[in-house]
KEZA-424482 format. One record per residue: residue number from 0; residue in three letters; x, y, z of N, C-alpha, C, O, CB in turn. Coordinates in nm, 4 decimals. Glycine has a CB too. Layout:
BEGIN
<marke k="NUM" r="ALA" n_x="X" n_y="Y" n_z="Z" ca_x="X" ca_y="Y" ca_z="Z" c_x="X" c_y="Y" c_z="Z" o_x="X" o_y="Y" o_z="Z" cb_x="X" cb_y="Y" cb_z="Z"/>
...
END
This chain:
BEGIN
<marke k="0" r="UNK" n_x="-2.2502" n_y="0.3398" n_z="-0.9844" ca_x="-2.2722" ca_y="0.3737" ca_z="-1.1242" c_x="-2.4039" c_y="0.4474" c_z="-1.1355" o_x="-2.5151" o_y="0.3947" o_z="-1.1405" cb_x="-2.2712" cb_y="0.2473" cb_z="-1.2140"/>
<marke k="1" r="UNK" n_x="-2.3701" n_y="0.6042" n_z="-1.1396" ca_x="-2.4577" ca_y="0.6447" ca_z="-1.0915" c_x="-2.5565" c_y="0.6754" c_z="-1.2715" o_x="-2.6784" o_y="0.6616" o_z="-1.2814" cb_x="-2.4029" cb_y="0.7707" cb_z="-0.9744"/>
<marke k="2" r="UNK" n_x="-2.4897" n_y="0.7052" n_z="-1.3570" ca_x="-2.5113" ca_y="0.8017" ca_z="-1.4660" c_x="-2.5463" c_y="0.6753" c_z="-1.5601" o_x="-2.4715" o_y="0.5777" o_z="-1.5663" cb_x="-2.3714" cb_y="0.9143" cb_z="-1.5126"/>
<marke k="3" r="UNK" n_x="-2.6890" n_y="0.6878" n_z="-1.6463" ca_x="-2.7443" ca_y="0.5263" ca_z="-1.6922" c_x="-2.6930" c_y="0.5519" c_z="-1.8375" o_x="-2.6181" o_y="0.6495" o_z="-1.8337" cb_x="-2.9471" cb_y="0.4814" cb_z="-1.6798"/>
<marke k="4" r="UNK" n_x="-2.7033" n_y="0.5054" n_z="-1.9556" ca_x="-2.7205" ca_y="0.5044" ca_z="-2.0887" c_x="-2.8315" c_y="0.5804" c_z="-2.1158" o_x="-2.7862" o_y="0.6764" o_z="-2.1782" cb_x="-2.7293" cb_y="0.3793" cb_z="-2.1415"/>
<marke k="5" r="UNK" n_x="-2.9357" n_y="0.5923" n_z="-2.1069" ca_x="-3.0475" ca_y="0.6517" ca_z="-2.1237" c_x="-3.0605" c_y="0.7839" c_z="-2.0422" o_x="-3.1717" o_y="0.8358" o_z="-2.0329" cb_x="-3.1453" cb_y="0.5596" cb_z="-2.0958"/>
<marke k="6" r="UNK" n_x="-2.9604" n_y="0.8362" n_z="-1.9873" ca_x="-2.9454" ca_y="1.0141" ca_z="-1.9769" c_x="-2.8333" c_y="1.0652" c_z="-2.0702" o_x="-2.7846" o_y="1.1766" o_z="-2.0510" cb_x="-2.8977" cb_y="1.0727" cb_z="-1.8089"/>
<marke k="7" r="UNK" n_x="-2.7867" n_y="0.9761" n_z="-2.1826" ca_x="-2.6488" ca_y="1.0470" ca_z="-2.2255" c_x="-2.7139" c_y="1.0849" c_z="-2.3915" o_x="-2.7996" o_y="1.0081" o_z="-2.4354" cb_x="-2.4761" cb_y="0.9171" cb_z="-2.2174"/>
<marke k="8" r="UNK" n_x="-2.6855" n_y="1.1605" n_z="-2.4461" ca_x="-2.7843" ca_y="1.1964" ca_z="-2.6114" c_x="-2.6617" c_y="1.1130" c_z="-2.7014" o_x="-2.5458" o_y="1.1533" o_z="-2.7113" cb_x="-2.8076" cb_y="1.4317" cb_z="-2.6790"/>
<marke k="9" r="UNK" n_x="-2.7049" n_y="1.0133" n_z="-2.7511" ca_x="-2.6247" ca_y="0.9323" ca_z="-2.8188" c_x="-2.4976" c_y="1.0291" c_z="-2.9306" o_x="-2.5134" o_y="1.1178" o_z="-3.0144" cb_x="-2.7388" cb_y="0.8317" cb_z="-2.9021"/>
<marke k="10" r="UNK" n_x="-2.3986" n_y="0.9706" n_z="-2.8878" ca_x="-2.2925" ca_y="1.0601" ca_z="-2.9634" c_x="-2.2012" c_y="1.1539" c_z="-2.8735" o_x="-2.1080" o_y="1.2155" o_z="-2.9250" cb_x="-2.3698" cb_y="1.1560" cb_z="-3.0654"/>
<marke k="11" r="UNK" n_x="-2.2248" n_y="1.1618" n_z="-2.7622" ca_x="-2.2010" ca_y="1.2791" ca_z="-2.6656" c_x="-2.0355" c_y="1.2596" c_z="-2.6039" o_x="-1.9890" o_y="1.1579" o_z="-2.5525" cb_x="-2.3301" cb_y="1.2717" cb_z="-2.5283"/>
<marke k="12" r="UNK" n_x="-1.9925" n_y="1.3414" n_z="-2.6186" ca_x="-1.8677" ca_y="1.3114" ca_z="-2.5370" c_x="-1.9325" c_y="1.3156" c_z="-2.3861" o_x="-2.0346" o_y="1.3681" o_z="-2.3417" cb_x="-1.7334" cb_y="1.4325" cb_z="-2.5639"/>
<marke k="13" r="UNK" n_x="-1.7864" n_y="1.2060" n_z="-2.3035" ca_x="-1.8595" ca_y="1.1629" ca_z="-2.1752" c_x="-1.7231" c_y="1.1884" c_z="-2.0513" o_x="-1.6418" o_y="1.0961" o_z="-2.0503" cb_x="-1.9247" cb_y="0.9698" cb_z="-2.1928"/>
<marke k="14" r="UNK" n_x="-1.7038" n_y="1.2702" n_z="-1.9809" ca_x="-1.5949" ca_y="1.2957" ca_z="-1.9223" c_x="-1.6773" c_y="1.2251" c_z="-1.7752" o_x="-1.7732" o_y="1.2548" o_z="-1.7040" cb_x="-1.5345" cb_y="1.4698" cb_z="-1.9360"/>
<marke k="15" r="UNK" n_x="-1.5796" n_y="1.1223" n_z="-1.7824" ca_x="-1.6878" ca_y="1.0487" ca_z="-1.6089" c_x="-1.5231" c_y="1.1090" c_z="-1.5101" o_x="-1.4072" o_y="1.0690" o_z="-1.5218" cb_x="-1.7348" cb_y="0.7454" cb_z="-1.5964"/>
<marke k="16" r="UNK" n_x="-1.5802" n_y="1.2125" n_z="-1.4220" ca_x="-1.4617" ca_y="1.3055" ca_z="-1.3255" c_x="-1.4845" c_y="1.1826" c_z="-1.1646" o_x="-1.4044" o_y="1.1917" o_z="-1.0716" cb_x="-1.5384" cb_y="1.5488" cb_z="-1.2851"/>
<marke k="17" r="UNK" n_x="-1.5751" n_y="1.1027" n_z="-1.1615" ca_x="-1.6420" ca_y="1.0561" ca_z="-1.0241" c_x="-1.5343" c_y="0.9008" c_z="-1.0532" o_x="-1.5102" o_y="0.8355" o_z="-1.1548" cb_x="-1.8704" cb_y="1.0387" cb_z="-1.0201"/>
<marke k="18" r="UNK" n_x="-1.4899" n_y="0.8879" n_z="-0.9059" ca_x="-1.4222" ca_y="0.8122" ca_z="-0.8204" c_x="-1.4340" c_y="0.7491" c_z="-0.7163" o_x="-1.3916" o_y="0.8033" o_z="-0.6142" cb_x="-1.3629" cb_y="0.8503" cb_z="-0.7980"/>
<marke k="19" r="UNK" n_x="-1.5058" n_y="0.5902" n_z="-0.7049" ca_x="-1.5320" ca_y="0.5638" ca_z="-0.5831" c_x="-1.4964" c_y="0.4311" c_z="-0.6255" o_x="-1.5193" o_y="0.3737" o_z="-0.7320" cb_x="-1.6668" cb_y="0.6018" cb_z="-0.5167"/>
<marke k="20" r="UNK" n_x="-1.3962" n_y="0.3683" n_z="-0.4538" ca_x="-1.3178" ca_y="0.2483" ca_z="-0.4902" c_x="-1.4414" c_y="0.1452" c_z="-0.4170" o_x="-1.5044" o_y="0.1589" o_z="-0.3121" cb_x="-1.1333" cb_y="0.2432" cb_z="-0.4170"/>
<marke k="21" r="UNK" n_x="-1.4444" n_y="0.0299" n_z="-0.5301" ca_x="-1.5313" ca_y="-0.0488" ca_z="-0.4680" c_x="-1.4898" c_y="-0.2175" c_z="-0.4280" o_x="-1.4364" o_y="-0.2391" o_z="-0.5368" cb_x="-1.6459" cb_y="-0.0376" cb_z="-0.5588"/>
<marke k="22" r="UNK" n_x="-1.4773" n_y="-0.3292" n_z="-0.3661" ca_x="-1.4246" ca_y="-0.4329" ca_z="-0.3880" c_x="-1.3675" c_y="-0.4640" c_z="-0.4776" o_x="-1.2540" o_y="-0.5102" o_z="-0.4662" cb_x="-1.4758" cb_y="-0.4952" cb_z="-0.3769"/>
<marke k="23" r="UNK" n_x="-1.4377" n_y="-0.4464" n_z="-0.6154" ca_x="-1.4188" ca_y="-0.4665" ca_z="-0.7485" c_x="-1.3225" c_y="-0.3927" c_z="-0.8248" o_x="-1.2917" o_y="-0.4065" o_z="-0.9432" cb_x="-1.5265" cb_y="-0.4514" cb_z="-0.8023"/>
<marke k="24" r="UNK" n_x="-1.2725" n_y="-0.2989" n_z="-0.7249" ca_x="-1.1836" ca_y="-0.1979" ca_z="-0.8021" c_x="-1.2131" c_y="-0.0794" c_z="-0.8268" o_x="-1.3343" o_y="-0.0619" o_z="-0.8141" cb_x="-1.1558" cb_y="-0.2306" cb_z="-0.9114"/>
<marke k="25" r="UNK" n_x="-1.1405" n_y="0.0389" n_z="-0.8657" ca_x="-1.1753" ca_y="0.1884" ca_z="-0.9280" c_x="-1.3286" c_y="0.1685" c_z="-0.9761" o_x="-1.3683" o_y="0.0631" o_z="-1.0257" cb_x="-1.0631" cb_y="0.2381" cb_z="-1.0749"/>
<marke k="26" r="UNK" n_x="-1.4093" n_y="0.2814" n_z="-0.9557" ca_x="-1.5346" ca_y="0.2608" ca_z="-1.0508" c_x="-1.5267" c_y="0.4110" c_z="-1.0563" o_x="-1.4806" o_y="0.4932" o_z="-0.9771" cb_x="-1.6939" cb_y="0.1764" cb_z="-0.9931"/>
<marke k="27" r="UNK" n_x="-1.5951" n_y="0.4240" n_z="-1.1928" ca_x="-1.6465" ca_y="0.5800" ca_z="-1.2536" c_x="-1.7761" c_y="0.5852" c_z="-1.2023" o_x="-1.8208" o_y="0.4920" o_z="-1.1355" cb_x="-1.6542" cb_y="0.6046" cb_z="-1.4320"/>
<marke k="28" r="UNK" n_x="-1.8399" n_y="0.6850" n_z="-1.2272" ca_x="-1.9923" ca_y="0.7553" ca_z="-1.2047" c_x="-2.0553" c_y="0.6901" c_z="-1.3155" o_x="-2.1663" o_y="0.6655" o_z="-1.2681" cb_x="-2.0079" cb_y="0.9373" cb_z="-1.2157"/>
<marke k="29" r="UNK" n_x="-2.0555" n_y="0.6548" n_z="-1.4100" ca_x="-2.1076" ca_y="0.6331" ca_z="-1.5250" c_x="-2.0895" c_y="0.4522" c_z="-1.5484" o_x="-1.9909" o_y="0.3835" o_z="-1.5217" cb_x="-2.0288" cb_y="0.7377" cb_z="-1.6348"/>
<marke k="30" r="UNK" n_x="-2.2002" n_y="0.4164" n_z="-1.5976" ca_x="-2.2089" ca_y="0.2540" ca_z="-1.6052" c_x="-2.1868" c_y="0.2614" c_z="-1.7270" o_x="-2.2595" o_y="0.3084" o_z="-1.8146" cb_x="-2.3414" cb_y="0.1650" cb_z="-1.5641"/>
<marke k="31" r="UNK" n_x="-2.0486" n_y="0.1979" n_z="-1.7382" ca_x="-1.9550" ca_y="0.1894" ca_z="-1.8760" c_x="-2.0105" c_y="0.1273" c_z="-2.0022" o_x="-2.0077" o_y="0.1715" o_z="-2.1171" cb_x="-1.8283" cb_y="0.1048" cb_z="-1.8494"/>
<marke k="32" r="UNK" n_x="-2.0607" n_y="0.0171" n_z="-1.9559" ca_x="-2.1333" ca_y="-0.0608" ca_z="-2.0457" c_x="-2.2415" c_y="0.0202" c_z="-2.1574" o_x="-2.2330" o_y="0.0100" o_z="-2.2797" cb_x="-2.2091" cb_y="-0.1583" cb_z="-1.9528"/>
<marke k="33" r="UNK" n_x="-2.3430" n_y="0.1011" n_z="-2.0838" ca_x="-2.4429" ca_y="0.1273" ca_z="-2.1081" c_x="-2.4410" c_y="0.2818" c_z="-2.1686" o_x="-2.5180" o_y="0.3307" o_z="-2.2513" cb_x="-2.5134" cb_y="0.0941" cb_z="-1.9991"/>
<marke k="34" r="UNK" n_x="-2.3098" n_y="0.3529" n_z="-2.0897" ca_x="-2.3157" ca_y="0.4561" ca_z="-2.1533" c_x="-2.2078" c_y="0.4718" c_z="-2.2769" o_x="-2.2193" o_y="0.5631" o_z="-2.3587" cb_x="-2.3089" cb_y="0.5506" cb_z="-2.0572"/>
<marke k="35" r="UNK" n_x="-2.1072" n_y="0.3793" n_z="-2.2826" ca_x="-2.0421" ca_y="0.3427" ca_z="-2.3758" c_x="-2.1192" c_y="0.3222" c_z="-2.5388" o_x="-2.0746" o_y="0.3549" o_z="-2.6488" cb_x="-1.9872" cb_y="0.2292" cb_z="-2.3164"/>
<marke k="36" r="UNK" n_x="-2.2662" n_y="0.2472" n_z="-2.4982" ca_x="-2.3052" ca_y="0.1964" ca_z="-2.6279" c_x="-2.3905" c_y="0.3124" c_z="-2.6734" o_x="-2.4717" o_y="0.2763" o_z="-2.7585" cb_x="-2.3823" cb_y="0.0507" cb_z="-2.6254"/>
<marke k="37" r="UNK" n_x="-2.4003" n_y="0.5035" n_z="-2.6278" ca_x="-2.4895" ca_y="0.5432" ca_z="-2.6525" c_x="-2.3353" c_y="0.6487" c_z="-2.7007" o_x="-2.3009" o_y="0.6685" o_z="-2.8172" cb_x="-2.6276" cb_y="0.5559" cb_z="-2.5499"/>
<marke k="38" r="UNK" n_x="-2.2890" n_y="0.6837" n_z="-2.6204" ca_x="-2.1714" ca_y="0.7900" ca_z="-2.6235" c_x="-2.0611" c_y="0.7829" c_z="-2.7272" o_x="-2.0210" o_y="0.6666" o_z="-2.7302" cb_x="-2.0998" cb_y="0.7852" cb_z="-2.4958"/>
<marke k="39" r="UNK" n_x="-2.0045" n_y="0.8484" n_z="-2.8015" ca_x="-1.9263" ca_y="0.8987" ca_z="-2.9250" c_x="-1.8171" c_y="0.8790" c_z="-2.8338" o_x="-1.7933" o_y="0.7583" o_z="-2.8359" cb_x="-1.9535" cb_y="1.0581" cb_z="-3.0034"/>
<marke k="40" r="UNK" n_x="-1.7418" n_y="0.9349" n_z="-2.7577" ca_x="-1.6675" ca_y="0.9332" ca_z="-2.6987" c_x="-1.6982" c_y="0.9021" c_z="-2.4912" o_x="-1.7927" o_y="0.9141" o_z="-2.4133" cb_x="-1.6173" cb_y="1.0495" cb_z="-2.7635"/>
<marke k="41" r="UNK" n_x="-1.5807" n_y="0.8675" n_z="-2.4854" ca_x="-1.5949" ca_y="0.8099" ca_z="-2.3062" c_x="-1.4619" c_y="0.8202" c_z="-2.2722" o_x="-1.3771" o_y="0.7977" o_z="-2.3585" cb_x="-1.6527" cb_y="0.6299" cb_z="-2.2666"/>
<marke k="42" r="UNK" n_x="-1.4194" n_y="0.8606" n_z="-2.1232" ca_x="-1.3096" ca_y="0.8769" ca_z="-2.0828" c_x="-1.3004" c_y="0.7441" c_z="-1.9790" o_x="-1.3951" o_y="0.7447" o_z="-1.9005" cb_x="-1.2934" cb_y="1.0220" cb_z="-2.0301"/>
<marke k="43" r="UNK" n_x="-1.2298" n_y="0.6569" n_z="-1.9648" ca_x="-1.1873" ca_y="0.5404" ca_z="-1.9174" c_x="-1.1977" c_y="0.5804" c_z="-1.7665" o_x="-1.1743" o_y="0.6944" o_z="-1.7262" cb_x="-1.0441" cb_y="0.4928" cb_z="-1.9749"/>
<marke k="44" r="UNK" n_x="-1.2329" n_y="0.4814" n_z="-1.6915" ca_x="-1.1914" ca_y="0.5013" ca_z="-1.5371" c_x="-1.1494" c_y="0.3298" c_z="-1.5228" o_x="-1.1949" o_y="0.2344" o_z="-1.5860" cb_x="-1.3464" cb_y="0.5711" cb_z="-1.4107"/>
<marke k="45" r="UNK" n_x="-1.0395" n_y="0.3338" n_z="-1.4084" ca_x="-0.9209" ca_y="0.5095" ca_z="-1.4231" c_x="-0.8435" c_y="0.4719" c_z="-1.5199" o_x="-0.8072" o_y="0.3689" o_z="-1.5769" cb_x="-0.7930" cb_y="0.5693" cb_z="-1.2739"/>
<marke k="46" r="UNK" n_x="-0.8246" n_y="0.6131" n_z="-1.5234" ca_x="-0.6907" ca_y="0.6281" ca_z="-1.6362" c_x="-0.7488" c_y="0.7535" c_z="-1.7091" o_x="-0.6729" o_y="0.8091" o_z="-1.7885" cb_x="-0.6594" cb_y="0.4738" cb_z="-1.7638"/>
<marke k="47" r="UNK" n_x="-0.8673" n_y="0.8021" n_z="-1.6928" ca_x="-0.9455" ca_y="0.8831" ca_z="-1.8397" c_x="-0.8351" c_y="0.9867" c_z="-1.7956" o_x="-0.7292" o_y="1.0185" o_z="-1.8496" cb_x="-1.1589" cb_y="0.9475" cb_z="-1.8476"/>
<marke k="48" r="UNK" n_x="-0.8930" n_y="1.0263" n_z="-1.6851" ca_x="-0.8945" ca_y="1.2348" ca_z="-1.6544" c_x="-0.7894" c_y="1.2648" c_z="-1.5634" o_x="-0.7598" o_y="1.3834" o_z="-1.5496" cb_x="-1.0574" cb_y="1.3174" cb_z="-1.5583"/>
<marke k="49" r="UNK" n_x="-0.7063" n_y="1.1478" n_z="-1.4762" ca_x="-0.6014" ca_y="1.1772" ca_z="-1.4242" c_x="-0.4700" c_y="1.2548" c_z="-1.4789" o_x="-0.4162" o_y="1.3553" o_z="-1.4324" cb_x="-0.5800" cb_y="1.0787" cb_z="-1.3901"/>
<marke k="50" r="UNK" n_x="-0.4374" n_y="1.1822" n_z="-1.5846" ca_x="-0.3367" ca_y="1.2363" ca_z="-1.6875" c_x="-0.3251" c_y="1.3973" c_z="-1.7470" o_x="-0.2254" o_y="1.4695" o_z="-1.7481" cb_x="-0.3635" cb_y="1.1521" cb_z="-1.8046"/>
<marke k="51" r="UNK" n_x="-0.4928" n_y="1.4328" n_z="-1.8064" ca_x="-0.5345" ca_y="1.5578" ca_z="-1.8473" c_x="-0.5849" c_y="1.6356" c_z="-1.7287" o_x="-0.6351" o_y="1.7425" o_z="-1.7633" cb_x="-0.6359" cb_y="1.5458" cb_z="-1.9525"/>
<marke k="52" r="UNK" n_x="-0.5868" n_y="1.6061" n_z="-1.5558" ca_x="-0.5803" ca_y="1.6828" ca_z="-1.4350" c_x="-0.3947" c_y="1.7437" c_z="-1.4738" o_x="-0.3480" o_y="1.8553" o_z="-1.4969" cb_x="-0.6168" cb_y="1.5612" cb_z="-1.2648"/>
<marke k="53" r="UNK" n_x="-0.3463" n_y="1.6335" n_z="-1.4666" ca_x="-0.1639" ca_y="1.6457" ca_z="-1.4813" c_x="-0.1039" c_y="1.7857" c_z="-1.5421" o_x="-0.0156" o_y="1.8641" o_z="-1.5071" cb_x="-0.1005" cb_y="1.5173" cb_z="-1.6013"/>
<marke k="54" r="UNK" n_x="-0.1912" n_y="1.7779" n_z="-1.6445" ca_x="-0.1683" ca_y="1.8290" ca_z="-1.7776" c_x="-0.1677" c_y="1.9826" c_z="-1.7207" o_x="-0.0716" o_y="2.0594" o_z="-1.7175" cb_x="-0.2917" cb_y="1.7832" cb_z="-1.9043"/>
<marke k="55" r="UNK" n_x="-0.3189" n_y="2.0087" n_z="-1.6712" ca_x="-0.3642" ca_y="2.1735" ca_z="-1.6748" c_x="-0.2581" c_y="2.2114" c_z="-1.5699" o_x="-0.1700" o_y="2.2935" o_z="-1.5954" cb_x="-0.5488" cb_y="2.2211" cb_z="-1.6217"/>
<marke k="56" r="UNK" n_x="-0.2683" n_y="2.1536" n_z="-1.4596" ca_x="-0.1587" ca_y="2.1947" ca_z="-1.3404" c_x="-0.0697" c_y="2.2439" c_z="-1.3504" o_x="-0.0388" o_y="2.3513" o_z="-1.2987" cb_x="-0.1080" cb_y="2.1233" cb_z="-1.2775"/>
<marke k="57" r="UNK" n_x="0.0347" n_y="2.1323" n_z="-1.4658" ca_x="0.1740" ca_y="2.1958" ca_z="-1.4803" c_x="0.1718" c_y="2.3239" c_z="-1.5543" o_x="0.2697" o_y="2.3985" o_z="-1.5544" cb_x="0.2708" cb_y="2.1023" cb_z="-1.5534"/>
<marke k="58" r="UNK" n_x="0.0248" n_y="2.3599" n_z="-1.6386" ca_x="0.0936" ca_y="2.4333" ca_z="-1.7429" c_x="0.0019" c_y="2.5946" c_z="-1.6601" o_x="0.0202" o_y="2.7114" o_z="-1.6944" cb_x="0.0489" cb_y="2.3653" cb_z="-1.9507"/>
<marke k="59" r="UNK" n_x="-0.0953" n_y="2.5428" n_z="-1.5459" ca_x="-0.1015" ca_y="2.6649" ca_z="-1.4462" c_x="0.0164" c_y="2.6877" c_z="-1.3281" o_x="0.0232" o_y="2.7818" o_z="-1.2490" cb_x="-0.2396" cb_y="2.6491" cb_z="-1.3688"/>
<marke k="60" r="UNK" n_x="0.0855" n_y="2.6001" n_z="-1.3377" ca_x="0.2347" ca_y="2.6121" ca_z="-1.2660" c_x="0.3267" c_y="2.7248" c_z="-1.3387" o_x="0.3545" o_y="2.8408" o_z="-1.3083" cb_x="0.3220" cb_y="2.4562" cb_z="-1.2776"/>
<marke k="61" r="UNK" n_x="0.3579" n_y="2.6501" n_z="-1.4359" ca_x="0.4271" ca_y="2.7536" ca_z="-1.5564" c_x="0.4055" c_y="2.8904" c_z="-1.5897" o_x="0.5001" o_y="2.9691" o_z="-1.5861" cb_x="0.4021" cb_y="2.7098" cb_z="-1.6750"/>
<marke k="62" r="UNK" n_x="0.2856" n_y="2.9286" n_z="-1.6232" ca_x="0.1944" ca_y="2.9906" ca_z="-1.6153" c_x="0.2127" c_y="3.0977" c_z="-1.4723" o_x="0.2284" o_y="3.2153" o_z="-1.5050" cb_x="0.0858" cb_y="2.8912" cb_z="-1.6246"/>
<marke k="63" r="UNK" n_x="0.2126" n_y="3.0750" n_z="-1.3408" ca_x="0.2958" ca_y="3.1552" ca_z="-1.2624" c_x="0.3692" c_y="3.1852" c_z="-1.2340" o_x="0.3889" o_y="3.3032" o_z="-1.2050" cb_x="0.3039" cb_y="3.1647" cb_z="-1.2136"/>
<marke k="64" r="UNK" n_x="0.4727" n_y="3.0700" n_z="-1.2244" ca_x="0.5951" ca_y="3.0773" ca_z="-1.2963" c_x="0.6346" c_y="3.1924" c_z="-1.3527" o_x="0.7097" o_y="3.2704" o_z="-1.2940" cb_x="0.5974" cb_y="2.9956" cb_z="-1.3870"/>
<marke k="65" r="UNK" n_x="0.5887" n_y="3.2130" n_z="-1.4692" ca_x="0.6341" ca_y="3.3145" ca_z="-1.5426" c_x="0.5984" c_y="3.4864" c_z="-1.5004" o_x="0.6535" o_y="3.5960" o_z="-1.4905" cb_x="0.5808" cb_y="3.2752" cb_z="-1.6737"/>
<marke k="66" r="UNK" n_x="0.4663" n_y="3.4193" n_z="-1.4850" ca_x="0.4452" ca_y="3.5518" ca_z="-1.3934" c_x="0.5025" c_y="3.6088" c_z="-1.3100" o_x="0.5030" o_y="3.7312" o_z="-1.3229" cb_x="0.3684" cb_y="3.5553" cb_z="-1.3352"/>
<marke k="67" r="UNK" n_x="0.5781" n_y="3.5482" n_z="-1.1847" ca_x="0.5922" ca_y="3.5832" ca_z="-1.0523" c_x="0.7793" c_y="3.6196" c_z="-1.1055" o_x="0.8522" o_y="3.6809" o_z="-1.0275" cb_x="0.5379" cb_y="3.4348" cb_z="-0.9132"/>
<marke k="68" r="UNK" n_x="0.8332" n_y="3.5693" n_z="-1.2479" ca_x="0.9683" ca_y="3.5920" ca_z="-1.2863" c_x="0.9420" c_y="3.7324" c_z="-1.3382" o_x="1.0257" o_y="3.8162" o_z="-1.3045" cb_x="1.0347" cb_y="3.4822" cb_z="-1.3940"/>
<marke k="69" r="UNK" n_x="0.8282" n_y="3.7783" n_z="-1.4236" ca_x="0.8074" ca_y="3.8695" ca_z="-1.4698" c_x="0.7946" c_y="3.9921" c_z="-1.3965" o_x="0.8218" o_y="4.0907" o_z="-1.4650" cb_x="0.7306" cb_y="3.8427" cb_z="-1.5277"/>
<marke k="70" r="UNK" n_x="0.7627" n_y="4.0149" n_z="-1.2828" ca_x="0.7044" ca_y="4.0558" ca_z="-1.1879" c_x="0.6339" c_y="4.1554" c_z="-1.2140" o_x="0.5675" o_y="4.2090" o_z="-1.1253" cb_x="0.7708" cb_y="4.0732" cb_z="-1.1029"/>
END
């Protein structure tokens, strides 16, 4: 938990992208607790940014997709 409460400007959206499995389970970059009570918004680990990784992929899939039909 690398990222404290006291580097985040209270209110801030907080996209924690960092992944490291520890005994304890999934952990984010960001100490939830602390940056939770300063941050407007926070993306869950895990679960935040996996879904919205999902998201851009398919629609840069598509996206060539169409292209490569278009030629």
């Amino acid at each position: 938990e690398m990222v404290r409460g006291d580097w985040v400007k209270p209110g801030a959206i907080v996209v924690d992208f960092g992944t490291t499995y520890t005994d304890d389970g999934l952990k984010g970059d960001c100490h939830q607790a602390e940056v939770a009570a300063v941050a407007g918004m926070m993306t869950p680990v895990p679960g935040g940014v996996g879904p919205m990784t999902n998201v851009i992929l398919m629609q840069n899939l598509l996206q060539a997709a169409t292209l490569a039909v278009k030629g």
